[in-house]
C-alpha positions in Angstrom: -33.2 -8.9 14.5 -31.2 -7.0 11.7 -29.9 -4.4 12.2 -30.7 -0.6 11.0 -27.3 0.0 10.0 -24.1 -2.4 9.6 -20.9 -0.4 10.6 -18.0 -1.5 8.7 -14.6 -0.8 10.1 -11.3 -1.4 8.6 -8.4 -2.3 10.8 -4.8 -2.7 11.7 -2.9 -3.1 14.9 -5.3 -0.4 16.1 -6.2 -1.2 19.4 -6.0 2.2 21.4 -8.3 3.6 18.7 -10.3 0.9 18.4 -11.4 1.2 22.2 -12.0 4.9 21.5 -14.3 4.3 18.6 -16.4 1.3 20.4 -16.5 3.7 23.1 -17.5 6.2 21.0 -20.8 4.2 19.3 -22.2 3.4 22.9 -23.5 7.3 22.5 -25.2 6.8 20.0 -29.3 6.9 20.6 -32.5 6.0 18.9 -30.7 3.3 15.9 -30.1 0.0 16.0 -26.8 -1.1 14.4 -24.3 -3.6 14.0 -19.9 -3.0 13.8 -17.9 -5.2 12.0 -14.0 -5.0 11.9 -12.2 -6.0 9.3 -9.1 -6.9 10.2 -6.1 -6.9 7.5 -3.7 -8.6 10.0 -2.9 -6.9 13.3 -0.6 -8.4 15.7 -1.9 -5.9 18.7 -4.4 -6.8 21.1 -7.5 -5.6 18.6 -9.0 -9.2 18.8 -9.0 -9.0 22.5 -10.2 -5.2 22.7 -12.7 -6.7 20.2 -13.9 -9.5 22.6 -13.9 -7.7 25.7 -16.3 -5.3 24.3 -18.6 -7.4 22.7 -19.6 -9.0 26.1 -20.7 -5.4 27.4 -21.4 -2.7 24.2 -25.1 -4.0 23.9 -24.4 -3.9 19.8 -23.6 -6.7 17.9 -19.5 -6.7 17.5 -17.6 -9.1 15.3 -14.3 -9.3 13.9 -13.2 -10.7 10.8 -10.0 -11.8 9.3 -8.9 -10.4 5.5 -6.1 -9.7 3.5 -4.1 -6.9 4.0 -5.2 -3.2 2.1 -8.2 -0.9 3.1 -9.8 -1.7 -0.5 -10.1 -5.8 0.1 -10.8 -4.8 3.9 -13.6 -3.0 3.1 -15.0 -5.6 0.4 -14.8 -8.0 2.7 -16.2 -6.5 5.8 -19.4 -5.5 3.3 -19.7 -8.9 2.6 -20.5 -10.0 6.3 -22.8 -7.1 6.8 -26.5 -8.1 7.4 -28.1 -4.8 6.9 -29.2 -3.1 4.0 -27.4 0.2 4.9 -24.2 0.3 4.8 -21.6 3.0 6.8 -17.7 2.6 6.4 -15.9 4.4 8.8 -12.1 5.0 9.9 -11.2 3.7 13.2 -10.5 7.5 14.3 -13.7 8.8 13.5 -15.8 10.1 16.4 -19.4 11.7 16.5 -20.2 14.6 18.7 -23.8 14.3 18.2 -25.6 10.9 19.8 -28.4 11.1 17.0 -25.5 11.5 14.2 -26.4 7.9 13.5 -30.3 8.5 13.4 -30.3 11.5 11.8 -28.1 10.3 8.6 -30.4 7.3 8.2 -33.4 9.4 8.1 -31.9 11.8 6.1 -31.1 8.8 3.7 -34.2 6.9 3.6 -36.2 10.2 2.7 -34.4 10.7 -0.9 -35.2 7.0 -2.0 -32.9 6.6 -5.0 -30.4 3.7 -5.1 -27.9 6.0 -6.6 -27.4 8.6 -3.9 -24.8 8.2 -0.5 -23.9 10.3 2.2 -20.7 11.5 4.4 -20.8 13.8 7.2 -19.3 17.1 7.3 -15.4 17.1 8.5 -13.7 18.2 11.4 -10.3 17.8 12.4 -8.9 16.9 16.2 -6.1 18.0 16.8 -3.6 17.6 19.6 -0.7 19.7 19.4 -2.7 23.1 18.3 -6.2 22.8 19.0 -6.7 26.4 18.2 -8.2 27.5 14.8 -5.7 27.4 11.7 -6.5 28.7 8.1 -5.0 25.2 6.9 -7.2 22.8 8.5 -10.1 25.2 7.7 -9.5 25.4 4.4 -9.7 21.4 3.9 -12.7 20.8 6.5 -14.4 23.3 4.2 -13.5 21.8 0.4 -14.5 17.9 2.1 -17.9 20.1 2.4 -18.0 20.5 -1.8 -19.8 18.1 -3.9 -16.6 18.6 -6.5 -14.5 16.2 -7.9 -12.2 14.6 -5.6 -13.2 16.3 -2.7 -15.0 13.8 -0.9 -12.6 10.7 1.2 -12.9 7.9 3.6 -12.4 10.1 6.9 -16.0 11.8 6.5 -17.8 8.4 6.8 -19.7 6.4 3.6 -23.2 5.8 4.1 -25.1 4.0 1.8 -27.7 1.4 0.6 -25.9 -2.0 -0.5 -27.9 -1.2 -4.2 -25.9 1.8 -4.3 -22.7 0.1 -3.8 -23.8 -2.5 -5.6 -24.1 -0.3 -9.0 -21.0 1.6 -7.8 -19.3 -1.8 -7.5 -16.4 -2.7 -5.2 -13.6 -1.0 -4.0 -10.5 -1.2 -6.2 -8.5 -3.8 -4.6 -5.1 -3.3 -7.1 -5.1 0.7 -5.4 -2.6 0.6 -2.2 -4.1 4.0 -1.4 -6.9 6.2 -2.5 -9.5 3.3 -2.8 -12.4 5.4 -0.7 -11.7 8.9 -3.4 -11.7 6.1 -6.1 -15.0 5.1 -5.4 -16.1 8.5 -4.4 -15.6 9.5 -8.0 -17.2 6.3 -9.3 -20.2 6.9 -7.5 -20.0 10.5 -8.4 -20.1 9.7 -12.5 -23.1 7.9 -12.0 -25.0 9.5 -8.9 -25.0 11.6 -6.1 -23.4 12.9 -3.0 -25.2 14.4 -0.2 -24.0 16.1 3.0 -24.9 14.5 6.1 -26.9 16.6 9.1 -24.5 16.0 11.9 -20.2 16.5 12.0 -17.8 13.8 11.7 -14.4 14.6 13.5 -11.1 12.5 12.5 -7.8 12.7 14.0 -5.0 15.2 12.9 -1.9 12.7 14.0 -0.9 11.9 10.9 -1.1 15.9 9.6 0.5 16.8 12.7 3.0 14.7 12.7 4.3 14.3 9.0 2.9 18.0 8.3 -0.2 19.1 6.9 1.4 20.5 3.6 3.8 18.0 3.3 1.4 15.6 3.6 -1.5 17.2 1.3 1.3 17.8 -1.2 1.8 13.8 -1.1 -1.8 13.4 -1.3 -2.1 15.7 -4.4 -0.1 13.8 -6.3 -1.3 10.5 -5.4 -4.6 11.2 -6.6 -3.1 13.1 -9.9 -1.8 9.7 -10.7 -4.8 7.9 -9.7 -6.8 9.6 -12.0 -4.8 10.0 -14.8 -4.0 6.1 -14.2 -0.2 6.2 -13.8 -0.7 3.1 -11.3 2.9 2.3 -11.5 3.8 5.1 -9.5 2.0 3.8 -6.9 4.3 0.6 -6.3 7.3 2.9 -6.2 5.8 5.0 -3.8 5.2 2.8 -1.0 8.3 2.0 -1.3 9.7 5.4 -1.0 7.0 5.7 2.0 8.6 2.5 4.0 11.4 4.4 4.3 9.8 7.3 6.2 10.3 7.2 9.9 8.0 7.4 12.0 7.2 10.3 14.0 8.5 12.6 12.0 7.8 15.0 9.0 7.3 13.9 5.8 10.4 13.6 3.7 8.7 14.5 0.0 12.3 14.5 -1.9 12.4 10.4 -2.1 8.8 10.4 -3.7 10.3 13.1 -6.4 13.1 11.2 -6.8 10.8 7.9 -7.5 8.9 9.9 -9.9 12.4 10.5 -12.0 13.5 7.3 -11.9 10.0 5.9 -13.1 9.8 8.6 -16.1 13.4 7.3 -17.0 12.4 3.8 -17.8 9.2 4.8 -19.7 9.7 5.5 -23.5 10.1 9.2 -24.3 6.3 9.6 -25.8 5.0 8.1 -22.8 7.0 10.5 -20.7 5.1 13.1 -22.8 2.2 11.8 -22.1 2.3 11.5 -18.6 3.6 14.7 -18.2 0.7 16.2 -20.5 -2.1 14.1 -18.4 -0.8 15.3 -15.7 -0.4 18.9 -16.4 -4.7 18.9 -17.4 -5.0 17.2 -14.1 -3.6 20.1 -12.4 -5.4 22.7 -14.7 -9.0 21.2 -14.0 -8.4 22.2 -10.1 -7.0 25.6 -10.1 -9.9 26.7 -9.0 -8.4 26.2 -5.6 -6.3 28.8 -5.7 -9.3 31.1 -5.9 -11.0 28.8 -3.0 -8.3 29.5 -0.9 -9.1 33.5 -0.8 -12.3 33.1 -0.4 -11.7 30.2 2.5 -8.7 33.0 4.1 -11.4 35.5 4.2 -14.3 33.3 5.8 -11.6 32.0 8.3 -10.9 35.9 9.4 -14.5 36.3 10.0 -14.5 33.7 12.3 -17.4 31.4 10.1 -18.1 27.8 10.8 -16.2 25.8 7.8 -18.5 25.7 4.6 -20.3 28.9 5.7 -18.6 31.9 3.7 -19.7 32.7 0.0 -17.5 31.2 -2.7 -17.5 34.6 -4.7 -13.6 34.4 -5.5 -14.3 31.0 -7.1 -17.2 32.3 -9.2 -15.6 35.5 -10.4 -11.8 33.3 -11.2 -13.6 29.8 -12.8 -16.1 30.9 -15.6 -12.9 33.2 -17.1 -10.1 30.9 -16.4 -12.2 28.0 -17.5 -12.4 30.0 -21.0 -8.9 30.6 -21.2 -7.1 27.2 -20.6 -9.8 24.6 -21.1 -8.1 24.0 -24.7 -4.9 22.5 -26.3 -2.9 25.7 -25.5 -4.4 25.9 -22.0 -3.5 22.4 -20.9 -0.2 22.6 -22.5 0.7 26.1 -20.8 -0.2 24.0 -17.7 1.8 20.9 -18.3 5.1 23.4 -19.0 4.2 25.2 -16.0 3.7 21.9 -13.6 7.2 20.7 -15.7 8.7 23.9 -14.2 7.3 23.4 -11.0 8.8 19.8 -10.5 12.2 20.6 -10.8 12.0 23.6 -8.6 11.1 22.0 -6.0 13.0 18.7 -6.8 15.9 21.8 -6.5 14.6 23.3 -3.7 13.8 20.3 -1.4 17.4 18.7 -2.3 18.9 21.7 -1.3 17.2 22.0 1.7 17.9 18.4 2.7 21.5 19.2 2.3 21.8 21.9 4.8 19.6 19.8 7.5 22.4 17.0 6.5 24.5 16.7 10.0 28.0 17.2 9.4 30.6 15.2 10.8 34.2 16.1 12.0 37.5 14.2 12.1 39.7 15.3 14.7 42.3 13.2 15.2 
């Protein structure tokens, strides 16, 4: 029989989340599905986690072997999927609701268009501080927008394989950002719609690195991403490598990679870079509003995507007015020039003084 729903799952070494999310699915009531892994070369015991379930779970489990990178993951795990709804999930997402499944379908099937795809509403679980924080409302609200860039991989993709197949495949050449890449894509051309029942997706990489650390990281991956700077990106993973793990997020070698890049590019391209970048940043300052008006929903004590935007609609028509021209953007790009070095400043001063001294006393 084919299934309702194929569940595609990318993978790597894994396996104590993996059991948590096949765990997870067995709640799930009243839809018939399928999961398949795709695996990008773990070297933990996923295969056997994988195996062991598959004799009990009562839902078809497979796992698939497939080069290395969430985007050829992805593409490859689609291609094994029998059904004609498709739902790509992180190996940390969890469902509260059993029907979460049965709902989204339904919800799906009633708009009828190849050219619209869900995700669920975002919640973050976190370990260290489970209490409410401004922070982690403030994103679990904007994944609730239909704006650019505001919709990721952690909320879950669901979608018709027409609708992919229009979108077309994940980028395979992006070592990060593939899922807001295609999020965008899809947006150009379609719609996003938001899901009846929450998706919740761990916090361990937030809590550990630091949630602005790392959101500060993100930002300007997906600055780059967009304005197609894709060399940064091979600089950047290396300057990630040499992150340790469990700890926070050192940003100063990813500034410093950003120098050293700008320094081999002729000066015009600099320019340009540097101007593309600045109009990036100047298309989403409307987050500084957001922020007051998320700061004041959060005091109220609101569920996430619940307050009024009214900060937003007062600050965007004006400021929109203002800097959406040649002077605008270039105010911006001098201001995110500024910016840059501060912090470049700041954080190397600041990495200084954390610096362990040493003494000789002989």
């Amino acid at each position: 029989m084919t299934p309702e729903i194929s569940i595609i799952v990318p993978i790597l070494n894994e396996e104590e989340q993996l059991s948590c999310l096949l765990t997870d699915l067995l709640r799930q009531q009243d839809v018939d599905f399928e999961v398949i892994l795709s695996d990008g070369g773990s070297i933990d015991n996923s295969a056997a986690v994988c195996a062991d379930y598959a004799r009990f779970c009562g839902y078809p489990l497979s796992i698939h072997a497939s080069a290395k990178g969430r985007g050829r993951q992805l593409n490859a795990g689609i291609a094994k999927a029998r059904s004609r709804w498709l739902l790509l999930l992180h190996v940390d997402s969890r469902f509260q609701d059993e029907f979460a499944l049965r709902r989204g379908l339904n919800m799906m099937k009633d708009f009828g268009s190849n050219l619209v795809a869900g995700r669920f509403p975002l919640h973050f679980r976190r370990v260290a501080d489970p209490g409410p924080q401004a922070g982690y409302y403030y994103y679990e609200w904007k994944a609730r927008l239909p704006r650019a860039e505001c919709i990721h991989g952690d909320q879950g993709f669901l979608m018709s394989r027409e609708t992919f197949q229009r979108v077309g495949h994940f980028r395979e050449n992006l070592p990060v950002m593939e899922d807001t890449d295609f999020a965008e894509r899809l947006r150009r051309i379609g719609r996003w719609v938001l899901l009846p029942s929450e998706i919740s997706t761990s916090a361990r990489r937030f809590e550990t690195e630091g949630l602005w650390q790392r959101q500060l990281l993100n930002a300007m991956i997906m600055c780059f991403r967009s304005i197609g700077w894709e060399a940064f990106f091979d600089d950047a993973i290396s300057a990630y490598r040499q992150q340790g793990s469990g700890e926070v997020l050192r940003l100063r070698p990813f500034f410093r990679q950003i120098k050293r890049s700008m320094k081999r590019l002729p000066f015009r391209q600099r320019l340009g870079i540097w101007y593309h970048s600045g109009s990036y940043v100047r298309g989403h300052a409307w987050q500084l509003a957001f922020a007051l008006d998320a700061k004041r929903a959060f005091r109220k004590g609101l569920p996430a995507g619940a307050g009024k935007m009214s900060w937003v609609k007062l600050f965007e028509p004006l400021y929109n007015l203002l800097t959406n021209n040649l002077p605008g953007r270039l105010a911006a790009t001098l201001l995110l020039w500024l910016w840059f070095y501060t912090a470049w400043l700041a954080l190397s001063l600041t990495e200084r003084s954390a610096r362990p001294t040493t003494r000789n006393f002989d």
